[in-house]
N, C-alpha and C positions, 0 to 999 in steps of 0.2 A: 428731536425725539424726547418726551417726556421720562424724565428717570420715574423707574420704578418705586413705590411706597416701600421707605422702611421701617416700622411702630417704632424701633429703637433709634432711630434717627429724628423723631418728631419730639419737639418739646414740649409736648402733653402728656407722653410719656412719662415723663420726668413729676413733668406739673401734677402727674394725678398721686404720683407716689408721695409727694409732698403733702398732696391732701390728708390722702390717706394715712399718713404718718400723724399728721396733725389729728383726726380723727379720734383714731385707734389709741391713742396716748393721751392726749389733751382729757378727752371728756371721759376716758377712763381711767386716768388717775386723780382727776376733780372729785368722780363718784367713788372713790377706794374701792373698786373692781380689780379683784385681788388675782381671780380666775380669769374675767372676760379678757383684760390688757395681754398677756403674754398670749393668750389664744388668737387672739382675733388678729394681731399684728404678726404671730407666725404665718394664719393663712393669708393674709394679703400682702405680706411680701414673701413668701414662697411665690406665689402666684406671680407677682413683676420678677421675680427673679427666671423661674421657672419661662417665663413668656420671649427675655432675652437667650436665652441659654438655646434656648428650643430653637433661635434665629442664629444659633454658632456664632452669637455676637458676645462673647469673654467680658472684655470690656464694658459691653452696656448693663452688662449683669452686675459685675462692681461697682461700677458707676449708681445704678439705682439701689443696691444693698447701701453702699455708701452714704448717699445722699439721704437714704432712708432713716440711719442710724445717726447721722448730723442731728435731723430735725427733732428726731424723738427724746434727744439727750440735751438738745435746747431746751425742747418745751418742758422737761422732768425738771431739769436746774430749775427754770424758771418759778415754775408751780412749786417747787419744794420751797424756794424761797419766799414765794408770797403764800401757801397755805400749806406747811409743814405735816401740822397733825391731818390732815387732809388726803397726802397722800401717801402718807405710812402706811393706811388702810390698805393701798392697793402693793404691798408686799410683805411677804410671812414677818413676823416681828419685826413689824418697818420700825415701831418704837426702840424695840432694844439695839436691831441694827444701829440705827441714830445716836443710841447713846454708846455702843462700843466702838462704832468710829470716831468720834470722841473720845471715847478714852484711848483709843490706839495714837492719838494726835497728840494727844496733850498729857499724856504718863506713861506712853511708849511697849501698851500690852499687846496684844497679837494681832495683827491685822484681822476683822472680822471677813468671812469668807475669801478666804485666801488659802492654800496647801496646809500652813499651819494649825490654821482654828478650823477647818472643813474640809479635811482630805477626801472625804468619803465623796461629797457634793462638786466637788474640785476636781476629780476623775471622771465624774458620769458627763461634767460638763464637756475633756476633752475629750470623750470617747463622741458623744452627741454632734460634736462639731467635726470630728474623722469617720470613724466607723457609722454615726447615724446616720451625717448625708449622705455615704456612699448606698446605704440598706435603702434609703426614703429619699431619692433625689432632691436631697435638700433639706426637708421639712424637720427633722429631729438638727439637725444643726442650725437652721434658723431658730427653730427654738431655744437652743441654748445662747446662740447668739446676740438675740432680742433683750433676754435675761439676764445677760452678762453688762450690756447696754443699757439695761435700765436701772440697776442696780448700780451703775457705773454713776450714771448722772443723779440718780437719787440722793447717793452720797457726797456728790460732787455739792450740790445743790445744800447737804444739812451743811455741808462743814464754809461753805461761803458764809452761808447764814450767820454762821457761831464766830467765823472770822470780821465780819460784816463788812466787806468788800471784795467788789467782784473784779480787783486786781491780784485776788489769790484765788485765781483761774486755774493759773499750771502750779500750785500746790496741789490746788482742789482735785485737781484731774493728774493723776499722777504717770509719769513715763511707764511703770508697766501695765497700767489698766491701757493705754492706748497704744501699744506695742504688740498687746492680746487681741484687742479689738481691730486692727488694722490687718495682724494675723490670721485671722479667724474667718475673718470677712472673705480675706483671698481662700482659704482653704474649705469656706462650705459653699462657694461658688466654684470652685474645682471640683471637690469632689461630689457635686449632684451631678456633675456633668456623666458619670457614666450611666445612667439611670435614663438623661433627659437625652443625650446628644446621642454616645453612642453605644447602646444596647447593650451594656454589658461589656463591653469588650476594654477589659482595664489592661494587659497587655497595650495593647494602641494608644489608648489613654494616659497612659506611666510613660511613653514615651514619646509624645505630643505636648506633657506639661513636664515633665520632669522639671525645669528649670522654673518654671513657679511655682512648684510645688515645694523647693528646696527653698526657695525666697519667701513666701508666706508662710511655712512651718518653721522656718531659720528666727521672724518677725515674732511669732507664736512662740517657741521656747524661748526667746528671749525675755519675751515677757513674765513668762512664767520662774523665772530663773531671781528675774530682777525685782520680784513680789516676795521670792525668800530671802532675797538679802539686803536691798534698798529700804522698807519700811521702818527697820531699827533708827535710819541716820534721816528718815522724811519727815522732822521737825525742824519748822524754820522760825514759827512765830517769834520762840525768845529772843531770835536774833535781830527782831525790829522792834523789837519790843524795850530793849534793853536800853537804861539808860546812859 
């Protein structure tokens, strides 16, 4: 007897989210599409996420958020390093960004968008990623998600650049941007789930995920914990540097 079709079990699935990462990211931060980039890649992974969720497949929902958020923080490294001024365009003051993550690296001033230098923007993100997906099954925490991601790899990408080697990977990318992001991802695919799976009923809900709920929010403040106090000591260069 032939098994049943399951979308989240076929590797097209996946394959298409790939595409479409590469899509949504590639040729809109080519063209510095400042608006179009975080819109368009909110609705088309909302949508794969939303398609898994709806199938009470957990799992294939991280799985393609995840895989999603790999490729789009490849292709930003990548392009920020071969056409810099290029893709600044496609983020609010990608220029001064670039130069204060720079100077946060190399004279040890505030981390640019972090708790510190952006409380205000730093709050709407973690409300977006808890309180939105729960309001919008998802869709206001993918968006802060996406933005969190590409803002991630943007600067991943200048500060390679300025190091000019891409064996200062894990400088570039530092333990609490992807502590946040690893956080995040489990918790705006949780918490769509009351919207998409089941109707509201977050009693049932709170008590069906409790334990990953406690594991990706655990992920998630730590990250955030480790963004006020790790950036003073996340200077490595002079120590290779030195003769």
């Amino acid at each position: 007897m032939a098994k049943a079709y399951q979308l989240t079990r076929d590797p097209v699935f996946y394959l298409m989210a790939v595409l479409f990462a590469l899509f949504t990211t590639g040729l809109s931060a080519f063209l510095g599409q400042l608006r179009f980039m975080p819109i368009s890649q909110t609705i088309v992974l909302s949508l794969f996420m939303a398609l898994a969720l709806r199938r009470r497949d957990l799992r294939a929902a991280l799985s393609v958020v995840a895989l999603w958020l790999v490729t789009t923080m490849l292709v930003l490294i990548v392009l920020t390093l071969l056409a810099p001024t290029q893709v600044e365009r496609a983020f609010a003051d990608g220029f001064l960004h670039r130069a204060a993550f720079s100077e946060w690296y190399f004279t040890g001033s505030p981390l640019p968008a972090s708790f510190t230098a952006a409380p205000f923007a730093k709050t709407l993100e973690i409300a977006g990623i808890t309180v939105g997906s729960l309001l919008t099954g998802g869709v206001v925490g993918v968006w802060s998600l996406v933005r969190l991601a590409n803002l991630t790899a943007f600067s991943a990408g200048h500060l390679l650049g300025v190091l000019e080697s891409p064996l200062w990977i894990f400088v570039a990318l530092p333990i609490w941007s992807l502590l946040q992001l690893v956080g995040a991802t489990g918790l705006v695919a949780l918490c769509a789930e009351p919207m998409l799976v089941d109707r509201f009923a977050f009693r049932q809900w709170l008590q069906r995920r409790r334990r990953e709920l406690a594991i990706f929010g655990a992920l998630y403040a730590i990250g955030l914990i480790a963004e006020a106090v790790l950036p003073a000591f996340w200077h490595f260069h002079g120590i290779f540097t030195m003769n």
